[in-house]
N, C-alpha and C positions, 0 to 999 in steps of 0.2 A: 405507424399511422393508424394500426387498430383494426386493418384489415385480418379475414380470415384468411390464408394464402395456404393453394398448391401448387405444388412446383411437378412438372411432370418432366422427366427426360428422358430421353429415347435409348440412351445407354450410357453412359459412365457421366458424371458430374465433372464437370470444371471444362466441358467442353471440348475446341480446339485449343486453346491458352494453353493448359495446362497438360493436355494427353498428345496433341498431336503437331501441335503449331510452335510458338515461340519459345515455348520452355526446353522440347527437344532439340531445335533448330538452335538454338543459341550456344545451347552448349555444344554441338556439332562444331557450329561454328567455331569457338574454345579452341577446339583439338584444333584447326585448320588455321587459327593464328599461332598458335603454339608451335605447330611445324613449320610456318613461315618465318618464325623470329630465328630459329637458325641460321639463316642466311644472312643474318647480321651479327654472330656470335663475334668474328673475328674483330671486328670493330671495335667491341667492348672489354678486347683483350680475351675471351674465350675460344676455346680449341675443343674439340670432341666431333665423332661421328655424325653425321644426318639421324635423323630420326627415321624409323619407320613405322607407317602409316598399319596400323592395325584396326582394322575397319568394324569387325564383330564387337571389339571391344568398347571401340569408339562407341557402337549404340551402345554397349551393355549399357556403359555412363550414362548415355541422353535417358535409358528407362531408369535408371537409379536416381539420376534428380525428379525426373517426372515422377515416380513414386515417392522420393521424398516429399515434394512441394502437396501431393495430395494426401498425406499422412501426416505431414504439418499443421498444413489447413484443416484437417478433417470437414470437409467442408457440406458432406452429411451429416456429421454428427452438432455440424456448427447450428447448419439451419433446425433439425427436429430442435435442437436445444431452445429457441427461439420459437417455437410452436407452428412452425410451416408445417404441414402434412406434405411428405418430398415420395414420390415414386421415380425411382430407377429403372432403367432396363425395360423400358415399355414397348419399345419400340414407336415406329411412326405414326403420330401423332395427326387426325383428321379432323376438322367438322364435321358434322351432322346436321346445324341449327344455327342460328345466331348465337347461343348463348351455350353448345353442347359441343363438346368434343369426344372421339371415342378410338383405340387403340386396338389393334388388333387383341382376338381373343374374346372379343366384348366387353370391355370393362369401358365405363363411360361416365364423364366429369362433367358438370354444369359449375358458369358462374355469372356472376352479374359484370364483371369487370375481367376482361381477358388480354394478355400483353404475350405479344409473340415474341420470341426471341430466341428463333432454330438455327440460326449462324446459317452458314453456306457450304460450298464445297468447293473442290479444284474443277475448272471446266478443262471440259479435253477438244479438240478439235475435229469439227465435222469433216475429214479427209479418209481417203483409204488407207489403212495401215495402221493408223490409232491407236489400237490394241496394244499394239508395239510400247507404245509410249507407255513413261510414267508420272505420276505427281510427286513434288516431294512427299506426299503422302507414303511412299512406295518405298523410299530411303533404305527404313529399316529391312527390308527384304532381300537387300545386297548382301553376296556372301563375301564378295571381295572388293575393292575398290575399281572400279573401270578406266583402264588406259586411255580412253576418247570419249567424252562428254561433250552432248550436244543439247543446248538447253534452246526450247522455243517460247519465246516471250521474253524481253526486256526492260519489265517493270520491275518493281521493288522484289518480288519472291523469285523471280527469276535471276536477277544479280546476285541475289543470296546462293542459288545455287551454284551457279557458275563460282561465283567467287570461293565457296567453299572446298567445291573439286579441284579446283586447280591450284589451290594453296598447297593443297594433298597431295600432290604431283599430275593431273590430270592434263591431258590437250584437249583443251575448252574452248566450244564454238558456240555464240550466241544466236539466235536468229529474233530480230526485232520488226515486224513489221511497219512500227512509226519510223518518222527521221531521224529520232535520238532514242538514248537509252533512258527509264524512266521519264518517260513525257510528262509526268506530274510535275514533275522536280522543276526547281528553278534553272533555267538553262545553262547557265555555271557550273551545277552540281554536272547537269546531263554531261558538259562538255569535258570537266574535267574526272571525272570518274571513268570516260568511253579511253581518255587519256590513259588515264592510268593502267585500266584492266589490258588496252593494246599492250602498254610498257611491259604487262609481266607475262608476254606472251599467246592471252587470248586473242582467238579470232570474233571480232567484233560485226555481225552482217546485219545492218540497218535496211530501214527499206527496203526488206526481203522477205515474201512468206515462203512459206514450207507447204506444197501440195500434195504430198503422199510421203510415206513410211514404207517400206518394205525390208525382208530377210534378205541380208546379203553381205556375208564376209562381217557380221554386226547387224548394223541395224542402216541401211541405207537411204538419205536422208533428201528427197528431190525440192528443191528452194529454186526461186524465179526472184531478182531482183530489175524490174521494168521488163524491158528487151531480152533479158543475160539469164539464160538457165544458168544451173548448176545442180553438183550431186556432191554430195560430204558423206562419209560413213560414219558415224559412233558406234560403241559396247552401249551404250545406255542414251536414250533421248528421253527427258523432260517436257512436260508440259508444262508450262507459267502462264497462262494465257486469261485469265481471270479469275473471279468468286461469285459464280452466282449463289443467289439465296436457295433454300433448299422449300424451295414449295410444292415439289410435285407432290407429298403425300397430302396435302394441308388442306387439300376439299374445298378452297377459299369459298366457292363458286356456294356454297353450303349456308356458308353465313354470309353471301353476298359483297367480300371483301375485293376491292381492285387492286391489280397489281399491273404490275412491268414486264415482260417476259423473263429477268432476272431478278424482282426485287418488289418487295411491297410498295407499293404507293401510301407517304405519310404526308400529315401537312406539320407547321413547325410544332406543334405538340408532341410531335410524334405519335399522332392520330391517325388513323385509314380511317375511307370515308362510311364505316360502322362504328358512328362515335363510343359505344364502350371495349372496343377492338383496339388497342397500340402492337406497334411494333418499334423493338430496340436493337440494335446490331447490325451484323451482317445483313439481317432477312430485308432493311428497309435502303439497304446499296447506297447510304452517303459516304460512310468509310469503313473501309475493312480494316479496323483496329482493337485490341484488348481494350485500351483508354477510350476510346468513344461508345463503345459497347457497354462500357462500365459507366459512364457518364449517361448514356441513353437510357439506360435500365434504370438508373436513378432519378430521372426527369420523367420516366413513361411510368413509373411505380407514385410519382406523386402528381402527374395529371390525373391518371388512372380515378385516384382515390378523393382529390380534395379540389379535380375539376383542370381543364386546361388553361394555364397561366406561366409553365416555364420553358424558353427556350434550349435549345443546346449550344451554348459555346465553342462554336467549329474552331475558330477564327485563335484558340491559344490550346487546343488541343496539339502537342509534339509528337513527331515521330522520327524513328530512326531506322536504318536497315544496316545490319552486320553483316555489312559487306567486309570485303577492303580494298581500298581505304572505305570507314565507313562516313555514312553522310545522315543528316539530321534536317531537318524543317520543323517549321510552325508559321501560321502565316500563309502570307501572299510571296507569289512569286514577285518576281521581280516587273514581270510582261503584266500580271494579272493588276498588282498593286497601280499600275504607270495608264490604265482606264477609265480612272477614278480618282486618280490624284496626283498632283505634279509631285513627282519622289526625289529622295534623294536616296543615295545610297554608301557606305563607307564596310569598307572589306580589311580586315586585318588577316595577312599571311601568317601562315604558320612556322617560315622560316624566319621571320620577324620574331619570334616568340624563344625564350630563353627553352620550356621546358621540352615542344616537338624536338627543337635541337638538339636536347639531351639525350632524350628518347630514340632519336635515329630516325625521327618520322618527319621530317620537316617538309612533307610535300601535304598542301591544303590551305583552311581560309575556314575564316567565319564573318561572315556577310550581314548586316542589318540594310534593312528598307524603312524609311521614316516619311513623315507626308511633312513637306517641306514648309507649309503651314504651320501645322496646331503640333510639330515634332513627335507628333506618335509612331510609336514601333508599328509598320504593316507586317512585317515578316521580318525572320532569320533562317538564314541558311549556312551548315557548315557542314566542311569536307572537311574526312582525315580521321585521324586516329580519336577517339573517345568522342565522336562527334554525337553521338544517342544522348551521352550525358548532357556534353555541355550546349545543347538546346534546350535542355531543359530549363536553364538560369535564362533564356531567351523567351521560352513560354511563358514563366511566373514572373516575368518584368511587362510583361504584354499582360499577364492577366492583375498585375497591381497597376494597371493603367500609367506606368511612369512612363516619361518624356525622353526623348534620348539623351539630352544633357543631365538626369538625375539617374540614366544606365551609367552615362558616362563618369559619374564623381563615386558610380561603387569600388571600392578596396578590395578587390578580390584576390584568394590568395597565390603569392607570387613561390616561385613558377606553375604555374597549372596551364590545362589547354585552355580552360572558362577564360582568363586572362584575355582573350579574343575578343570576347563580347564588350566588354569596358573599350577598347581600344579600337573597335569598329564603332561603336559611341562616338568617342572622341574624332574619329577622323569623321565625325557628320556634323559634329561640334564645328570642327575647325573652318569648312567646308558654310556649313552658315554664317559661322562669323558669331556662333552663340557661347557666352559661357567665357573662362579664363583656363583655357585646355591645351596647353603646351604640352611637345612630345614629352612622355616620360622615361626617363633613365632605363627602366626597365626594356623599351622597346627598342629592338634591336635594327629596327626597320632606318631608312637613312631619312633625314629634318627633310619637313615638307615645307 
């Protein structure tokens, strides 16, 4: 765009993605299927010992690709190459002015155009004991794996914990203070995911907070569900409890910027109300995603420069959490979609499908919501194994604007999990009455 651009960061480049967040946790994640599929070895005609969980080693791995993936990218040497002027290691980063910001030390930067984009952090919870707790921030600090796991909060990074220790052999107990586990989720996902995690032995406690942490025999854990005390002990408690944006060092009050107590205030430019002020990511709390963050930055870098004129595309942004089973969305829920427009909806099982069954994973679903009208995709939701992927063919059918009867005549290849998404098509096909959409051969489900 012809801008002169500095990049300042407060310590290491590539952020949480790539140092702290998904890139380590994914592959954690890795090890923790990996020791799970044991338990279906004899099925597939396999015999050999359990594994054991080597926990040190396990991170080494998460720092080995995380060093990979930034010696890959070089992603300092990507930007000077491109003529950014990039400082490292500044530390936290202030106003002073509208137009000035300045880093401990004294070193201090003006521009005409400023885009904030300091991510967030793990919130921890204002109770006695606190201290105690950890974020998965804190993972790599384990010298051994922990016999009792107790994770508080039941959204998206909180399931990923849980789900992870207990694949690893852990007794896992979640504490969720909503009524379901990830309240974001389409309630389907909530409902059968609470299913499954009870199935492999977690303790699942909804509608229960946790009011104090204390030492004792572990870490002893006091939770009030309504009326009903209780006390749990864990080796290790988790915090999951949210991501606020990281603005205490940021001075707003300097350049006059308003915020949330967690979050910038932007409007759909991703403007705050100091017009050559944006913010992108985590800092402005619409979603705490690598993909929106990377999409925001690219909308707030070309307001920024050639004037406010483009939105962000929430509405076919995907996401997934590596749980397991893992679960996928884009879109409207199914409650959210059903406000605004008379829905339909068609669900393909996973025991319906040739390849779950081969795989030994046949428990899940991939869900479409259509407005029963003008046949637009509102959302998709799948449960189950490869579920991250195959939303994705659910995103880029919502973001090429096609109709459910033109998801439903794609040839996708047989056997795969995607195979879902065509066949939850078709069963909205069938369902309106649109299109020449007999079951297909392939579908294992019984003639409707």
């Amino acid at each position: 765009l012809g801008a002169q651009v500095t990049l300042l960061e407060a310590a290491q480049i590539g952020g949480t993605s790539l140092n702290r967040g998904p890139a380590p946790v994914r592959t954690l994640a890795r090890a923790a299927r990996l020791a799970r599929d044991w338990s279906s070895w004899a099925t597939f005609g396999l015999d050999g010992p359990p594994p054991v969980p080597d926990l040190p080693a396990m991170l080494a791995n998460t720092e080995r690709v995380a060093r990979y993936a930034q010696d890959k990218k070089d992603m300092a040497g990507h930007l000077r190459r491109h003529g950014i002027e990039l400082f490292e290691d500044v530390g936290p980063v202030g106003f002073t002015g509208p137009h000035t910001m300045a880093a401990p030390g004294g070193r201090s930067w003006s521009a005409d155009r400023i885009i904030l984009a300091v991510g967030g952090h793990a919130a921890r919870l204002p109770i006695p004991g606190a201290e105690h707790a950890l974020t998965y921030e804190d993972i790599p600090s384990l010298a051994s794996l922990p016999s009792r796991v107790a994770v508080v909060g039941g959204a998206d990074t909180g399931c990923q914990i849980a789900s992870i220790f207990a694949d690893l052999g852990a007794a896992v107990t979640v504490f969720e203070a909503g009524p379901v586990l990830v309240p974001s989720a389409d309630p389907s996902v909530s409902e059968e995911l609470t299913r499954a995690f009870r199935a492999r032995g977690m303790t699942i406690a909804t509608g229960t907070t946790v009011n104090s942490l204390a030492r004792h025999d572990g870490i002893r854990v006091e939770h009030r569900n309504g009326d009903l005390a209780g006390r749990t002990t864990a080796d290790v408690v988790f915090f999951a409890v949210g991501w606020p944006a990281n603005l205490a060092q940021l001075n707003l009050a300097a350049a006059g910027v308003d915020a949330r107590p967690a979050a910038i205030t932007v409007d759909e430019y991703l403007r705050t109300n100091i017009e050559h002020i944006f913010a992108a990511g985590d800092v402005n709390g619409h979603a705490m995603l690598v993909q929106t963050a990377r999409m925001e930055g690219r909308i707030a870098a070309r307001n920024a420069i050639e004037g406010p004129a483009r939105h962000a595309a929430y509405h076919v942004v995907p996401s997934g959490s590596f749980t397991d089973p893992e679960y996928g969305r884009v879109g409207l829920t199914e409650p959210q979609a059903a406000q605004a427009h008379d829905t339909v909806t068609g669900l393909a099982r996973y025991d319906d499908l040739l390849r779950p069954v081969a795989d030994g994973r046949p428990d899940g679903f991939c869900k479409l919501i259509a407005d029963r009208a003008s046949h637009t995709i509102l959302g998709g939701h799948v449960l189950g194994e490869y579920s991250a992927e195959t939303v994705q063919t659910i995103a880029a059918c919502m973001a090429a604007g096609m109709t459910v009867e033109q998801v439903a005549e794609l040839q996708l290849a047989y056997p795969t999990f995607t195979e879902g998404v065509s066949m939850a098509a078709q069963k909205i096909c069938r369902t309106l009455e649109i299109g020449q959409f007999p079951q297909v051969w392939s579908y294992l489900g019984a003639e409707e």
